[in-house]
C-alpha distance (Angstrom), angle and dihedral (degrees) to the residues before:
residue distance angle dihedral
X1 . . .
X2 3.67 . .
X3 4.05 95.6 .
X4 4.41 85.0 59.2
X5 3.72 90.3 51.1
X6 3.44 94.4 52.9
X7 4.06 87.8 33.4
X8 3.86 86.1 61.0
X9 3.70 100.8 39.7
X10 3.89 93.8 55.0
X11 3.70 86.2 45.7
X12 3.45 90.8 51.5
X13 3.92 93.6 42.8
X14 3.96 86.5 55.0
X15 3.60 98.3 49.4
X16 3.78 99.8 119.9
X17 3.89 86.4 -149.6
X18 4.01 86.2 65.1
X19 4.08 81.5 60.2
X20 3.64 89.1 76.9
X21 4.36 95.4 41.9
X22 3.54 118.2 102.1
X23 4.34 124.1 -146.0
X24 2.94 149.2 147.8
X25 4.23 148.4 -120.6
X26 3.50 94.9 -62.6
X27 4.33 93.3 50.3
X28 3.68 93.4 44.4
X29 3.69 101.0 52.9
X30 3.68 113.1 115.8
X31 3.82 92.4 15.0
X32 3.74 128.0 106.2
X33 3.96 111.3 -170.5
X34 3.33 136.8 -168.2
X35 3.70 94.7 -114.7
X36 3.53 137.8 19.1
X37 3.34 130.0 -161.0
X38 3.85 112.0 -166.3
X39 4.08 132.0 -160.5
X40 4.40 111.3 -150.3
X41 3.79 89.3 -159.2
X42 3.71 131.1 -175.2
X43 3.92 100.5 -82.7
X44 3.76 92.9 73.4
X45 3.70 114.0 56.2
X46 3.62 131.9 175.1
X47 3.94 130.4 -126.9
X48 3.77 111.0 -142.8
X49 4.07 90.8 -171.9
X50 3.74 92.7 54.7
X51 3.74 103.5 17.3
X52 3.01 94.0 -136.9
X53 4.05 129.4 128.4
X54 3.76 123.3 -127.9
X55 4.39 132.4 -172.2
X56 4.34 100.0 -118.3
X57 3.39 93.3 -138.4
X58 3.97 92.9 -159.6
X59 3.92 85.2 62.1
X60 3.41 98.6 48.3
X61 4.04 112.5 96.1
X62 3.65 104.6 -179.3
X63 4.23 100.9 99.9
X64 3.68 102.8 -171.0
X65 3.68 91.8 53.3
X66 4.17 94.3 45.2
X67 3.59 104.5 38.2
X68 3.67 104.4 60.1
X69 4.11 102.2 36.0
X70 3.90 131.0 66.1
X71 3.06 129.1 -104.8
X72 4.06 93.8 -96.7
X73 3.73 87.6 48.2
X74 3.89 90.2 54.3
X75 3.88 85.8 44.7
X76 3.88 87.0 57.1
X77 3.57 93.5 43.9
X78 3.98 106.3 52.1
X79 4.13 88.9 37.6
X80 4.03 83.4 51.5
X81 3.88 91.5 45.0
X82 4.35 88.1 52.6
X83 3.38 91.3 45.4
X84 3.84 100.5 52.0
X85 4.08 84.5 42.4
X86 3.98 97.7 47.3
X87 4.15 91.2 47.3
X88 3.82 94.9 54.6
X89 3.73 102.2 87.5
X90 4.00 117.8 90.5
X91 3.61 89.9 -170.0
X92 4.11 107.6 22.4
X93 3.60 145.5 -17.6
X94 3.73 109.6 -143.0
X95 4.42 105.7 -158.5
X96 3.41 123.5 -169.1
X97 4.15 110.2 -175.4
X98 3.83 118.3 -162.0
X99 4.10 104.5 -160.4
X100 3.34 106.1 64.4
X101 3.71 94.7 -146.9
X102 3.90 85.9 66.7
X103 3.83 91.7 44.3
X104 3.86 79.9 61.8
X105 3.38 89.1 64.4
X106 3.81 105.9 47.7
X107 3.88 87.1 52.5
X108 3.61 88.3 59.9
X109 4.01 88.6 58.2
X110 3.81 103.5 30.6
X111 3.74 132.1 31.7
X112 4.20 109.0 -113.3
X113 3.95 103.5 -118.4
């Protein structure tokens, strides 16, 4: 039973149709792809006087997650979501970052192709 699970989920994770599908934490899980193509939203933002990165809570849409953590919990969390999204590729991981302020800090760490 377990081998046509898996069977079906690579088959499904090879579909080149699924190339073109867009999701999210919860649909990735368990996959690795060939490519990844990754959204830096709002609801992590990026101190430039610190360095350091921080969940913006007011950005962040998921209520079961944000309404019954801290703040260093949801910090955790969304840095923990990013990271599981931006190591799924095998071959690339494609990121586009909309505050600039945090795009600042992704060309500190990787070259913009």
């Amino acid at each position: 039973m377990l081998e046509q699970v898996c069977a079906k989920a690579l088959a499904v994770a090879d579909d080149p149709r699924i190339a073109r599908e867009v999701g999210c934490i919860h649909s990735i899980k368990g996959y690795d792809l060939s490519y990844v193509y990754v959204i830096i939203g709002e609801d992590l933002v990026y101190d430039p006087k610190t360095g350091s990165l921080a969940a913006n809570r007011a950005r962040y849409y998921d209520k079961n997650g944000k309404n019954t953590i801290t703040q260093e919990e949801l910090d955790q969390y969304i840095k923990n979501i990013y990271y599981v999204l931006l190591t799924k590729g095998i071959f690339g991981t494609h990121v586009y970052v909309v505050n600039p302020t945090m795009m600042q800090c992704f060309i500190r760490f990787s070259p913009v192709i």
